[in-house]
Each structure stands twice: as C-alpha cells, then as structure tokens.
N, C-alpha and C positions, 0 to 999 in steps of 0.2 A: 395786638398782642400786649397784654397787661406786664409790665415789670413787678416785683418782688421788692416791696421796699420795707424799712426793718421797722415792726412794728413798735411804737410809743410806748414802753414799758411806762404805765401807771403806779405809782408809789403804792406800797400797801398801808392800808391802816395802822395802828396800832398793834390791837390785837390777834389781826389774821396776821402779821408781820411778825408777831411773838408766837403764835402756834405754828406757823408756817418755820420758821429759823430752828423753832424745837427740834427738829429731826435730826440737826447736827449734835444734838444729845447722844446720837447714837455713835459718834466718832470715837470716841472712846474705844467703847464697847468691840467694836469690830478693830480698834489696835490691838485691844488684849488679847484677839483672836490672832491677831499674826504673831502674840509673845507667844501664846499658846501651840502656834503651828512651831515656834522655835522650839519649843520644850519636846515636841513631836521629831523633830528632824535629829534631835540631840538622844533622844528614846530609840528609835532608827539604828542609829551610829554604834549606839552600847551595844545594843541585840545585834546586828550586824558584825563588828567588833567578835563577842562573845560567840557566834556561829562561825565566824573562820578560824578564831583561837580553839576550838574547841570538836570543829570538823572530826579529825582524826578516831577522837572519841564517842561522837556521837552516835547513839544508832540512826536506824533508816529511820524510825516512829520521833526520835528525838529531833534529827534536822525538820523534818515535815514540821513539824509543832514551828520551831522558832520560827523556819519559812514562814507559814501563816501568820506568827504574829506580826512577822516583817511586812505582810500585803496588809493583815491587820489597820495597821500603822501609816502606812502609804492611804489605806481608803477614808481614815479618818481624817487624813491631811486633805484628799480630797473633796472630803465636805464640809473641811474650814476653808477650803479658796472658794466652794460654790457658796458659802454664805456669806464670807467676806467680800470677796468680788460678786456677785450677785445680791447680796443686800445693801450693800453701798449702793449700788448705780440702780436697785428697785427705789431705794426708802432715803437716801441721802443727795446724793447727787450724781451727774453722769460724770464718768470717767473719760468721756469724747475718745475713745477707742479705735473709731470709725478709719478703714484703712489701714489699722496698724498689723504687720505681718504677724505678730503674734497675738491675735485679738481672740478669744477662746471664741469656736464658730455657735454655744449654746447663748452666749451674750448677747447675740444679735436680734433674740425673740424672746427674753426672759423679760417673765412678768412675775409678780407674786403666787400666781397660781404654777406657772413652768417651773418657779422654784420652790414652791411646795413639793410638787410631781419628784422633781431631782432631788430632791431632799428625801423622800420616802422611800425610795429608790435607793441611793447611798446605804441608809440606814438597814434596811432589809441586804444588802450586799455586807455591809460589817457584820448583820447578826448573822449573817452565814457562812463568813467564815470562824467566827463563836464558837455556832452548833456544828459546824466541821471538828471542829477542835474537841470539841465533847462528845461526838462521837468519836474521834480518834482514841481519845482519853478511857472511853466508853469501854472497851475490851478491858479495864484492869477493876471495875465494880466488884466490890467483893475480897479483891486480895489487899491485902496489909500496908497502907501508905498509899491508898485510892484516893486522887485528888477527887474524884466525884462522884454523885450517886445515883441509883436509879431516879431517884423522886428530882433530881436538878435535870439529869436528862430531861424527865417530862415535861419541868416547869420553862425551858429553856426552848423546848419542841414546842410549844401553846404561846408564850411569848412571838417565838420569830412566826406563828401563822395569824396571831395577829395583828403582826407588824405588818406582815402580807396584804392582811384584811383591809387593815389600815388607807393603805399607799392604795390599795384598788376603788376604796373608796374615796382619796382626794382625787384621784384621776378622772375617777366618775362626774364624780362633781363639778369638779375644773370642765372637763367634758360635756357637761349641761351648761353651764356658765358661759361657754365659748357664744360667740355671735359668728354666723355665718356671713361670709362673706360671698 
C-alpha cells in the first residue's frame, strides 16, 4: 500500500509567477460586487418598505408590479453570489468549503462552463420577470401616461428569446466540451 506523501511544491519562475499571481487582480473586482450586492439589499429594503407603507392603497396590478421588482432584486443578488462565489473559487482561489454545513451544493462541480450555464440561466429568469412586467404594463398601451409601448413590447419579446437562444447554445456547447467519463 503506497502512502500519500505531500508533494515538493517547485518555486515558480519569474514570469509564470507574475501571470500566475495576476488573477488576484480580480480581488477587487469581485469586492465591488459584494458593495454592489449591498446596494441591492438596501434597493430591496426601500421597495419592500414602500409596498407595506403603501399596501392599503395599492391596487391588485400595483402590488404584483412591486412584488416582481422585489423577486427582480433578489434574482439579481442571486447572480452576484453565483459570480462572486463561483468566480472567486473558478479563477482566484479555492474557498476550502469542503464540509461546511452551509456550502452551496452547485460549488461542489462548478467549472467555468457550469457557471456560464447558471449564468445564462439566471439571466433568462430576470428577463422574465422584465417581460412579465411588460406585459403586465402591456394592457395600458394607448392610454394617456403609458409607461410602455407596443414597439418595446416587441423589442423586449426578441431580446428575452435571444437570451433563451443564447443560454441553449453555451449549454450545447459546454455539452460537446464535456469528456465522458
């Protein structure tokens, strides 16, 4: 029976050492996604706020709307955690998560392609709650103080199928890419 003994980490170069350490360039980046996810949960709070203050008044067409922008809001926070924790531990480093009871279960087989896929994904779920919303909006075209109009309906229905189109094509692809095990 062979033991497991820790392999001799070799110094790096120079250069592969300076391209190699480059990728902690992207530290930043992915902080100002968590200021961004604050900015989000603080947008949240108003809109939330602003729909109990205002329940009483509201119509049925009026709470739906905010409702949506409320899941709105929530789904785009959740594709600043799947890119911030998921591009951290693809392209930075590992978070050694391994075990921990709250260890999100898609971490455990994300690659750059699984989080293309969940990215696309995400994205095609916020523009439909969008194009929910514009068709909600969609019965007032024509009358007087019409937040919207036919021609954005359209462009907004073309948009989210090829957002559709999109995401079936990196899955495809990702899909060819895979090696069979």
């Amino acid at each position: 029976m062979q033991v497991d003994t820790p392999r001799e980490e070799k110094p790096l170069r120079p250069l592969p050492l300076l391209i190699f350490s480059s990728r902690w360039l992207q530290l930043p980046l992915y902080l100002g996604l968590i200021v961004a996810q604050c900015v989000y949960v603080f947008l949240f709070l108003k809109e939330l706020w602003h729909l109990v203050s205002h329940a009483t008044g509201f119509s049925e067409q009026q709470i739906m709307l905010v409702v949506l922008g409320l899941i709105d809001v929530v789904m785009i926070s959740n594709l600043l955690v799947m890119v911030i924790v998921g591009g951290y531990e693809t392209f930075v480093s590992r978070l050694r998560l391994e075990g921990h009871p709250d260890q999100p279960e898609w971490l455990s087989h994300v690659n750059a392609g699984v989080l293309k896929v969940k990215l696309a994904m995400a994205i095609i779920g916020i523009s439909s709650i969008h194009l929910l919303r514009t068709f909600i909006e969609a019965s007032r075209i024509g009358l007087p103080g019409a937040a919207i109009t036919a021609e954005a309906v359209m462009w907004q229905t073309i948009i989210h199928t090829i957002f559709i189109l999109s995401a079936i094509g990196i899955a495809y692809v990702d899909r060819l890419t895979q090696v069979k095990h």
